[in-house]
C-alpha positions in Angstrom: 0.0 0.0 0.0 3.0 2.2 -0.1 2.5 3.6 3.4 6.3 4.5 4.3 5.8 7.1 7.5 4.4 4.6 10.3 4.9 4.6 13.6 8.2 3.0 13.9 9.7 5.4 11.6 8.1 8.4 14.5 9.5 6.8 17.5 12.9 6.5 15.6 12.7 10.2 15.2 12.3 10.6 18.9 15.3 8.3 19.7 17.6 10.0 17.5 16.5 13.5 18.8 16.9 12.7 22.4 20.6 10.6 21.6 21.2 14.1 19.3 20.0 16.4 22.4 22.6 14.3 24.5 19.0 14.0 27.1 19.8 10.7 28.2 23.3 8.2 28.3 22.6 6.0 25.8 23.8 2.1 26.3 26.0 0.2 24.1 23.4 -1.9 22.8 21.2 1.4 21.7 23.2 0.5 17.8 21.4 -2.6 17.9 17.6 -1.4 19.6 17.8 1.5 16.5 18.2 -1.2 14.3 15.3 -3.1 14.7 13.2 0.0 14.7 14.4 1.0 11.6 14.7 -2.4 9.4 12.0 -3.8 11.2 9.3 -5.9 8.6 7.8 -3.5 6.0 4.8 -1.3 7.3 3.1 -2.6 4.0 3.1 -6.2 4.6 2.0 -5.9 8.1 -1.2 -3.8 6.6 -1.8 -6.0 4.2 -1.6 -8.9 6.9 -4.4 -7.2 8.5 -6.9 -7.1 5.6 -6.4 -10.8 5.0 -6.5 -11.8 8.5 -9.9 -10.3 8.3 -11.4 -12.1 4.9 -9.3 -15.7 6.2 -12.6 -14.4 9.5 -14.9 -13.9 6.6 -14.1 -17.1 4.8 -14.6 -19.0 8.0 -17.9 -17.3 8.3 -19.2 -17.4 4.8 -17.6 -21.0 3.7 -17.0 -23.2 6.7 -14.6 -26.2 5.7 -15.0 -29.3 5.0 -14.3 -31.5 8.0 -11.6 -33.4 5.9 -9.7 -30.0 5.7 -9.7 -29.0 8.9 -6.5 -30.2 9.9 -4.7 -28.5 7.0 -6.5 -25.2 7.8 -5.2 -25.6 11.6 -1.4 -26.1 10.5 -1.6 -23.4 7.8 -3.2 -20.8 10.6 -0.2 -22.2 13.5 2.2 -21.4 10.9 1.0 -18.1 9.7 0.1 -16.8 13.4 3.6 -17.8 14.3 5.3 -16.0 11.4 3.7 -13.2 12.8 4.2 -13.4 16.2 7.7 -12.7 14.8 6.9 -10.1 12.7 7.2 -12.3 9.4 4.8 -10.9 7.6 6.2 -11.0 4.0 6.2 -14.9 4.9 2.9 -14.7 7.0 1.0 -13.4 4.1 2.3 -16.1 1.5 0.8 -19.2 4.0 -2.5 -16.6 4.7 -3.1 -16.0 1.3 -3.0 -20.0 0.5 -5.8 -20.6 3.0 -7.8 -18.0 1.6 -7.1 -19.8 -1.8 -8.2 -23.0 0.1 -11.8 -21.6 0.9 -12.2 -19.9 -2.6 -11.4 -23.5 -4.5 -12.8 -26.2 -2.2 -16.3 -25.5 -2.0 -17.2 -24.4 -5.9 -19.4 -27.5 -7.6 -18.5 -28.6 -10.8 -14.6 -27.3 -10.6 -13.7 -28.4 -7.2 -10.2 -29.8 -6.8 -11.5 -32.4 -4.5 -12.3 -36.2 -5.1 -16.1 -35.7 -5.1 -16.1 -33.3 -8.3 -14.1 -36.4 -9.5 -16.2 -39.0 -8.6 -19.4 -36.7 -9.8 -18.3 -36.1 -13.2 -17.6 -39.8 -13.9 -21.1 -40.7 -12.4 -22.6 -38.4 -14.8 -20.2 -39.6 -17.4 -19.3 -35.7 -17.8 -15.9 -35.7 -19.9 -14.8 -32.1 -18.6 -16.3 -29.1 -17.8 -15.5 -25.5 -18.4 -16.3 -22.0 -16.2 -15.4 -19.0 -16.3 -14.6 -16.1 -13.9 -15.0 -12.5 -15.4 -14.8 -9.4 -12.4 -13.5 -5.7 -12.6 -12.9 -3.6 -9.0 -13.1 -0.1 -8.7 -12.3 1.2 -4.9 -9.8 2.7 -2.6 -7.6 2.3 -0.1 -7.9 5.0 3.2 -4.9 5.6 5.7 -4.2 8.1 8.6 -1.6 8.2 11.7 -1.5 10.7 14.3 0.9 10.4 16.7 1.5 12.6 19.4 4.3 13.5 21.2 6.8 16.1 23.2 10.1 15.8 24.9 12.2 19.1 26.1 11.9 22.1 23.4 9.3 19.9 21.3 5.9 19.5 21.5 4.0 18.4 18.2 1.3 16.0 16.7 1.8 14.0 13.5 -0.8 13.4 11.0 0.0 11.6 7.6 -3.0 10.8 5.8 -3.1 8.6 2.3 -6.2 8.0 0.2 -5.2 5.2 -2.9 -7.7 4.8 -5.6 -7.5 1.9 -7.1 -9.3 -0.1 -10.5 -8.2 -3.9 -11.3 -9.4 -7.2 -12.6 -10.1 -10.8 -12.7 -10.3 -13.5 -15.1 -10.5 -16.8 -14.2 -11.0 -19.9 -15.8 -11.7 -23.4 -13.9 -11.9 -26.7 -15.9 -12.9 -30.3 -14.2 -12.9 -33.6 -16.1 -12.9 -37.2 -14.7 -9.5 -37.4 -13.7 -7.9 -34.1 -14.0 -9.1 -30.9 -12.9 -6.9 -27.4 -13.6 -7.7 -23.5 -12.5 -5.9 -20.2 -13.6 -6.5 -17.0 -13.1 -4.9 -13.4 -13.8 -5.6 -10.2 -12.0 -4.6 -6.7 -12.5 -4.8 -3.9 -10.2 -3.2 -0.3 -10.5 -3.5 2.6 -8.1 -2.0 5.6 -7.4 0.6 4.3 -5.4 0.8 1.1 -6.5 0.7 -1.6 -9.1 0.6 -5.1 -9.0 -0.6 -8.1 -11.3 -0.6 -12.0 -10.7 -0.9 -15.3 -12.0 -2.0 -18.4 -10.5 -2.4 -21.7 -12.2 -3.4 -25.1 -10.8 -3.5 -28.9 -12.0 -4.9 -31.8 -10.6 -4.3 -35.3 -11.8 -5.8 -38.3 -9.7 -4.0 -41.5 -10.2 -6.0 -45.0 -9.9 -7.8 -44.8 -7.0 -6.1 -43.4 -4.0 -3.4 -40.7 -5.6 -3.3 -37.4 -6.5 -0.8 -35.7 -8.0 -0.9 -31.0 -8.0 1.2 -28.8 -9.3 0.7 -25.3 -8.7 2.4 -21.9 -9.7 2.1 -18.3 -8.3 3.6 -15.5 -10.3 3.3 -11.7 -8.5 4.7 -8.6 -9.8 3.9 -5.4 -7.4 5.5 -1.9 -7.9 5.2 0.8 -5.9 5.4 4.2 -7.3 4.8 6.7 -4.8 6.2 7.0 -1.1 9.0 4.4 -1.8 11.0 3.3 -5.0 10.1 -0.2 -4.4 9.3 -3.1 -7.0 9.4 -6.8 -6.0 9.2 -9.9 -8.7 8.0 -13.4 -6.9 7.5 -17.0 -8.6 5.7 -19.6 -6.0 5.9 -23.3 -7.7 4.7 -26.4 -5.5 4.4 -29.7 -5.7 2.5 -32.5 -4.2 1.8 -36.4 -4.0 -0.8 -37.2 -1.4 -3.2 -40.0 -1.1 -6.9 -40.0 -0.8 -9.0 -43.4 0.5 -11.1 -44.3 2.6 -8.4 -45.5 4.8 -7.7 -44.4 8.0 -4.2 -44.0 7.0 -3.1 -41.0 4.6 0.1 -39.4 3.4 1.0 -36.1 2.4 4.6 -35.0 0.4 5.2 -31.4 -0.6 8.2 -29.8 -2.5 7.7 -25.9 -2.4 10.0 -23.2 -4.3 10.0 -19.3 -4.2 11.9 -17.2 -5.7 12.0 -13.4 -5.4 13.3 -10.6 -7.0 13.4 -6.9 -5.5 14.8 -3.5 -7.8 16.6 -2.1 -5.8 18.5 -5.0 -4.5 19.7 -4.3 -1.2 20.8 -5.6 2.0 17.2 -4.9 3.5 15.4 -5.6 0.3 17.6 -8.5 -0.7 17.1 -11.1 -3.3 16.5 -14.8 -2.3 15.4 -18.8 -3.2 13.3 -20.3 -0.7 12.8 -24.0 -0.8 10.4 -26.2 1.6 10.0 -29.8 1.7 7.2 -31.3 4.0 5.9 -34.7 4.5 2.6 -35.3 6.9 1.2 -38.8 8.1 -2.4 -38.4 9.2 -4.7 -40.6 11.1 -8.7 -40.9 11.5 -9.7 -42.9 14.2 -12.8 -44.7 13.9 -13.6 -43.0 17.5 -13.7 -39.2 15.5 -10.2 -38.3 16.6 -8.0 -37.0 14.0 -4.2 -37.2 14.6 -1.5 -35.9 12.1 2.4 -35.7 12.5 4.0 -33.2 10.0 7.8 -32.3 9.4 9.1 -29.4 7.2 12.7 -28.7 6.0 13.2 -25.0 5.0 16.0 -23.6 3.3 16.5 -20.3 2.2 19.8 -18.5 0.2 20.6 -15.3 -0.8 22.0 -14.0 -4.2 24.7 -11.6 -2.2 24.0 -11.5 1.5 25.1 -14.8 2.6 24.8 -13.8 5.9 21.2 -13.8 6.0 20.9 -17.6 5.0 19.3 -20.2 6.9 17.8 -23.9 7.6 15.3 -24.7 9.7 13.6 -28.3 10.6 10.9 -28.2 12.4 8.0 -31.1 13.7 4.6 -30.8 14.5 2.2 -33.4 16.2 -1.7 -32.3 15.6 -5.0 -33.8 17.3 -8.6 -32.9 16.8 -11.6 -34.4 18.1 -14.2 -34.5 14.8 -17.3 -33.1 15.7 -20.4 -34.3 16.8 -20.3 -34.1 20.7 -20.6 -31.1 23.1 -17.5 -31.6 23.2 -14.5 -30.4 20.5 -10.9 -30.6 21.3 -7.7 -30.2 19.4 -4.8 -28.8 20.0 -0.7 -29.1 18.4 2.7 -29.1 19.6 5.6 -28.1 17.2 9.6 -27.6 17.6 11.0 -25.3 14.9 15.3 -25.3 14.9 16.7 -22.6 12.8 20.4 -22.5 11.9 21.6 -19.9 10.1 25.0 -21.0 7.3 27.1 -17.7 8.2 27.7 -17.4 11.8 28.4 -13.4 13.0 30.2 -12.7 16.5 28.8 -9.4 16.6 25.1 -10.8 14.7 21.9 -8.6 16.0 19.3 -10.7 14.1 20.7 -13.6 12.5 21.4 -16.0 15.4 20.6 -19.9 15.9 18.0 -20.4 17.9 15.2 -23.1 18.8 11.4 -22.6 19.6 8.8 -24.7 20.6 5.1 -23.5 20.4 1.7 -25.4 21.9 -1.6 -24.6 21.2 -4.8 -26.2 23.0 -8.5 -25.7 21.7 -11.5 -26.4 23.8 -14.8 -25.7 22.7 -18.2 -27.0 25.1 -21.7 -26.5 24.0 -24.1 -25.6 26.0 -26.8 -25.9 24.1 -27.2 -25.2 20.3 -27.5 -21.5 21.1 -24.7 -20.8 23.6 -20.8 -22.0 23.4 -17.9 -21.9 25.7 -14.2 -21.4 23.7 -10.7 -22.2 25.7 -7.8 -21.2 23.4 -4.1 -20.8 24.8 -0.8 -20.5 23.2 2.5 -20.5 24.5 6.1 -20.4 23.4 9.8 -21.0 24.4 12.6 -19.4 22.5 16.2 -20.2 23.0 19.0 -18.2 20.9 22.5 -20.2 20.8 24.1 -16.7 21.5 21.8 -14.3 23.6 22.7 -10.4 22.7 20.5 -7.0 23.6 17.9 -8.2 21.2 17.5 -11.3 20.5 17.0 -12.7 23.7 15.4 -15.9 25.2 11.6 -15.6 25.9 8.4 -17.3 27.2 5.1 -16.2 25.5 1.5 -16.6 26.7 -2.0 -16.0 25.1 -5.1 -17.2 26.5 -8.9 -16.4 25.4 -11.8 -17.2 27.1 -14.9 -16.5 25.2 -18.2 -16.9 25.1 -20.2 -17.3 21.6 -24.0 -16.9 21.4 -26.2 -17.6 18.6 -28.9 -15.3 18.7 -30.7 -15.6 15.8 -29.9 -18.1 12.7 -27.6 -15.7 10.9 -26.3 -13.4 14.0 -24.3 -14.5 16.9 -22.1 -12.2 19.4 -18.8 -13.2 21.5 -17.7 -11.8 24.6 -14.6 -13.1 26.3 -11.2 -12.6 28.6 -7.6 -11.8 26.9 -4.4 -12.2 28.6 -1.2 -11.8 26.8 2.4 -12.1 28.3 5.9 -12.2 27.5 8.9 -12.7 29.8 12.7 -12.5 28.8 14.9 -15.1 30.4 17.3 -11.8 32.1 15.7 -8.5 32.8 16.4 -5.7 30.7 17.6 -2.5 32.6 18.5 -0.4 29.7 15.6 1.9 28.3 16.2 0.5 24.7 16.3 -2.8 25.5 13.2 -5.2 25.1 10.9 -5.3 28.1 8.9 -8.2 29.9 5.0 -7.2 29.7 1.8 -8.6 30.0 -1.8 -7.1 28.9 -5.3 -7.8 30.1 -8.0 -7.4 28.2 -12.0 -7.9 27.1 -12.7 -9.3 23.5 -16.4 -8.4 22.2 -17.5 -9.8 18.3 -20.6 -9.6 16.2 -21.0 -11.5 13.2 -23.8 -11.4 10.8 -24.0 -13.6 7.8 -26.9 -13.8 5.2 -26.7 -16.2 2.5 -26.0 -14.3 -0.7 -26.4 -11.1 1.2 -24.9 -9.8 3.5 -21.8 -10.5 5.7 -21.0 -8.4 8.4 -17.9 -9.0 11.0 -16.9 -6.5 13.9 -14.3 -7.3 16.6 -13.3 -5.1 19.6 -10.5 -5.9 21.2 -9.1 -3.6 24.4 -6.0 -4.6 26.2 -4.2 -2.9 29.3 -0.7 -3.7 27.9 2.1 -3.0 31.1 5.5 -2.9 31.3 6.7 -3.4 35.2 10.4 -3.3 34.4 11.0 -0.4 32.0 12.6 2.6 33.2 11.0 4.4 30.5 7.9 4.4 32.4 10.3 7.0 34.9 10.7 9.2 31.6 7.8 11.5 30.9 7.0 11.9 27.0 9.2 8.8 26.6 6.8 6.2 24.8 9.1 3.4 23.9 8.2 0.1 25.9 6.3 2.2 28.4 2.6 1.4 29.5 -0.2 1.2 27.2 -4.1 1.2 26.6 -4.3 -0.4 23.4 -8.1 -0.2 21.5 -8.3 -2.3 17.9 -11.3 -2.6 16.1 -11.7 -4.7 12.9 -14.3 -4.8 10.7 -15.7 -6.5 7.7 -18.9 -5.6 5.4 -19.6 -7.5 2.4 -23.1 -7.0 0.9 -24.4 -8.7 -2.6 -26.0 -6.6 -4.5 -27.3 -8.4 -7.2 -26.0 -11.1 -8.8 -23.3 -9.6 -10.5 -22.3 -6.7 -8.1 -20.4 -7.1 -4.4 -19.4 -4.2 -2.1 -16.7 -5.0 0.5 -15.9 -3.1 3.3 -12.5 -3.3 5.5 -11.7 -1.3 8.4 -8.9 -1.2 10.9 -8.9 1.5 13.8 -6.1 1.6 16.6 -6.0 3.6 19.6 -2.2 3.2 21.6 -2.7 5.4 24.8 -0.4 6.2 27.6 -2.4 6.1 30.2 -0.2 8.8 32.1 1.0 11.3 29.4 -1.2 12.8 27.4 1.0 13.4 24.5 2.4 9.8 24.0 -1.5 8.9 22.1 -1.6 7.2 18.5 -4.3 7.0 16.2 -4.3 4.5 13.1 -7.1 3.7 10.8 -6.9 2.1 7.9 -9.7 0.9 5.7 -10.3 -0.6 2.0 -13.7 -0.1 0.0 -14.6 -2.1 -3.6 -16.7 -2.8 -5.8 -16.5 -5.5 -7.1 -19.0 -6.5 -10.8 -19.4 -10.1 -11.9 -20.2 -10.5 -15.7 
């Protein structure tokens, strides 16, 4: 979205006035804290993990699963939350953006990529079967940020607003015959800060009676021609051999490649090959319990900054209870090892380390109108070489919620939110990372009309604290000092007619000190389209 002034970029500004005003003694490590403010992940990517955070919500709402799917949809979302738990969101988006491709492709009739559009077509005695996809968007994209702030001889607010008009579209063509089934589609978009177009093509060959054999291939070109000179080239080729019976035994094997290609190259924009190879064994229990283990082997390599190349195994054991009781548990354990090929002495980022993440699932129904949801996460990470910032830590995240179906197409969630994280030593220096925690209250609405309208709105406040910083002792100082953090998300989709769509996408945060009255940022972001079918 080309949005380059964000609110790292603002508190770097304050750092470097208050090192410049000679204010404070700045530590040794304060080289290495400045760093990660200024290369952390793009602004953009973390926006656009936003928006399709909230249509993977929609899709959920709109198109639930098939039970069969599940399991992939769980492993996909670990992997994706995880990647942005660590502020991966370049990689975070990739996996997102395959789920969403997940909902949009499983549940379509005649072109499905599943068995049954198989096994329908050769009852029918259907050779093949053609459809196409014709749509053109017109919308924009709206952005604001005021921060506020003041330290000695400076007291100011910062606005930046954006406003990005934007036209594009789609064509799509889906074909489904006995045995083989294929999809492609190409879409366009230009704006005034941006433009970007993609292809996507898919084939699907099932083997005798129990193997399938897809290949698929993503091709994205994005260039951004306003607030940065940024353009990006990326080729995502995958391969897989899995089989399908009605066994309770079934295998998965996955070779993935990506390749990317940024102008300008740079150390912070740098060109790279990313392979992943992943085999999963899953079991179905003629109880209802589903049980999968999975193991990836990630490698990726730079063109020119060796330095920044790495491998990484990692294991995952998944169980869900199928549903049909009151009743539904699942949950998943994974260990993730990263080595990195080009060891540093003086490394701030690139340094071995090992991480193991659980998540637990509990869901209890009450009746058909009223459900009770457990989730909690939790994570260990363990750096061979612990420096100023990367640094051993414990994460928690618990939700409690509440889910009530009011009516047929309307139900409302209330819950509980506690978040922490806790570094192995404590951090005295003001740059440094801080232990906090945050409690909060989560309230949802969701509203979903078959073929009409789909309506999503989540509330989240949190009381975010950081015991041990001493910039809490700093007035106007509001790096890793306590917060009162507001985000609401909201989605709108409403179907016109049968040819025209309007979507709706908003994103407002409020970031308050809850002691100074100039340390208060505003962000809201939002997307509107139109989007006509013909």
């Amino acid at each position: 979205m080309g949005y380059e002034f964000n609110m790292k970029s603002i508190r770097l500004i304050i750092l470097i006035t208050i090192i410049n005003s000679g204010w404070v003694a700045v530590p040794v490590q304060a080289h290495a804290q400045t760093d990660s403010l200024i290369f952390d992940t793009d602004v953009m990517e973390q926006d656009l993990y936003e928006i399709n955070l909230i249509k993977f919500k929609r899709a959920l709402l709109s198109d639930p699963p098939d039970s069969s799917i599940i399991p992939t949809i769980r492993d996909l979302t670990t992997e994706f939350l995880n990647l942005a738990k660590q502020k991966e969101y370049a990689d975070a988006n990739i996996i997102l953006e395959s789920v969403l491709l997940i909902f949009t492709t499983w549940n379509e009739s005649s072109s499905d990529y599943s068995f049954a559009s198989f096994d329908e077509a050769a009852s029918k005695g259907r050779t093949s079967s053609w459809q196409w996809t014709r749509e053109l968007t017109i919308g924009s994209d709206i952005w604001q940020q005021q921060f506020e702030f003041s330290i000695p001889e400076l007291d100011s607010t910062i606005v930046e607003k954006q406003v990005n008009p934007l036209v594009g579209c789609r064509l799509g063509l889906q074909w489904a015959g006995n045995q083989q089934s294929a999809k492609t589609n190409a879409e366009f978009r230009t704006s005034r800060d941006y433009s970007m177009a993609n292809w996507y093509t898919c084939y699907n060959q099932r083997i005798w009676t129990i193997w399938e054999l897809e290949f698929d291939n993503r091709l994205e070109s994005t260039r951004y021609v306003r607030d940065i000179d940024l353009a990006y080239t990326q080729n995502q080729a995958s391969l897989q051999f899995a089989t399908k019976s009605t066994s309770a035994w079934s295998l998965d094997l996955q070779d993935e490649w990506r390749i990317r290609r940024n102008k300008p190259h740079s150390f912070y924009y740098a060109d790279y090959q990313h392979n992943q190879l992943r085999g999963a064994l899953q079991y179905s229990s003629p109880t209802g319990w589903l049980s999968s283990i999975t193991t990836e082997w990630d490698s990726r390599f730079h063109d020119k900054y060796i330095e920044k190349d790495y491998q990484e195994l990692s294991f995952t054991a998944y169980g869900y209870s199928m549903p049909g009781t009151a009743w539904n548990i699942n949950g998943n354990a994974e260990y993730r090892n990263r080595n990195y090929q080009v060891a540093w002495n003086d490394s701030t980022y690139y340094n071995d380390y090992a991480e193991t993440d659980i998540q637990l699932n509990c869901e209890y129904r009450f009746h058909s109108k009223l459900q009770a949801e457990l989730d909690y996460q939790t994570a260990w990470r363990r750096y061979n070489n612990m420096n100023s910032v990367t640094l051993n830590f414990n994460d928690h995240d618990l939700r409690s919620l509440l889910h009530w179906q009011i009516h047929d197409s309307w139900s409302m969630s209330v819950g509980y939110v506690f978040q922490s994280r806790a570094f192995e030593q404590p951090n005295t220096g003001i740059l440094s990372e801080q232990d906090y925690y945050a409690n909060g209250i989560e309230i949802s609405m969701d509203v979903f009309k078959l073929n009409a309208i789909m309506l999503s709105f989540t509330d989240t406040f949190l009381w975010k604290r950081y015991p041990n910083s001493a910039a809490n002792d700093i007035e106007g100082f509001t790096l890793y000092t306590d917060r009162n953090i507001n985000t609401l998300l909201c989605f709108f989709s409403w179907t016109i007619n049968s040819n025209l769509q309007m979507h709706l996408t908003a994103n407002y945060d409020f970031d308050r000190d809850p002691y100074d009255d100039h340390s208060d940022t505003q962000t809201t972001m939002g997307a509107a389209e139109f989007v006509y079918s013909f």
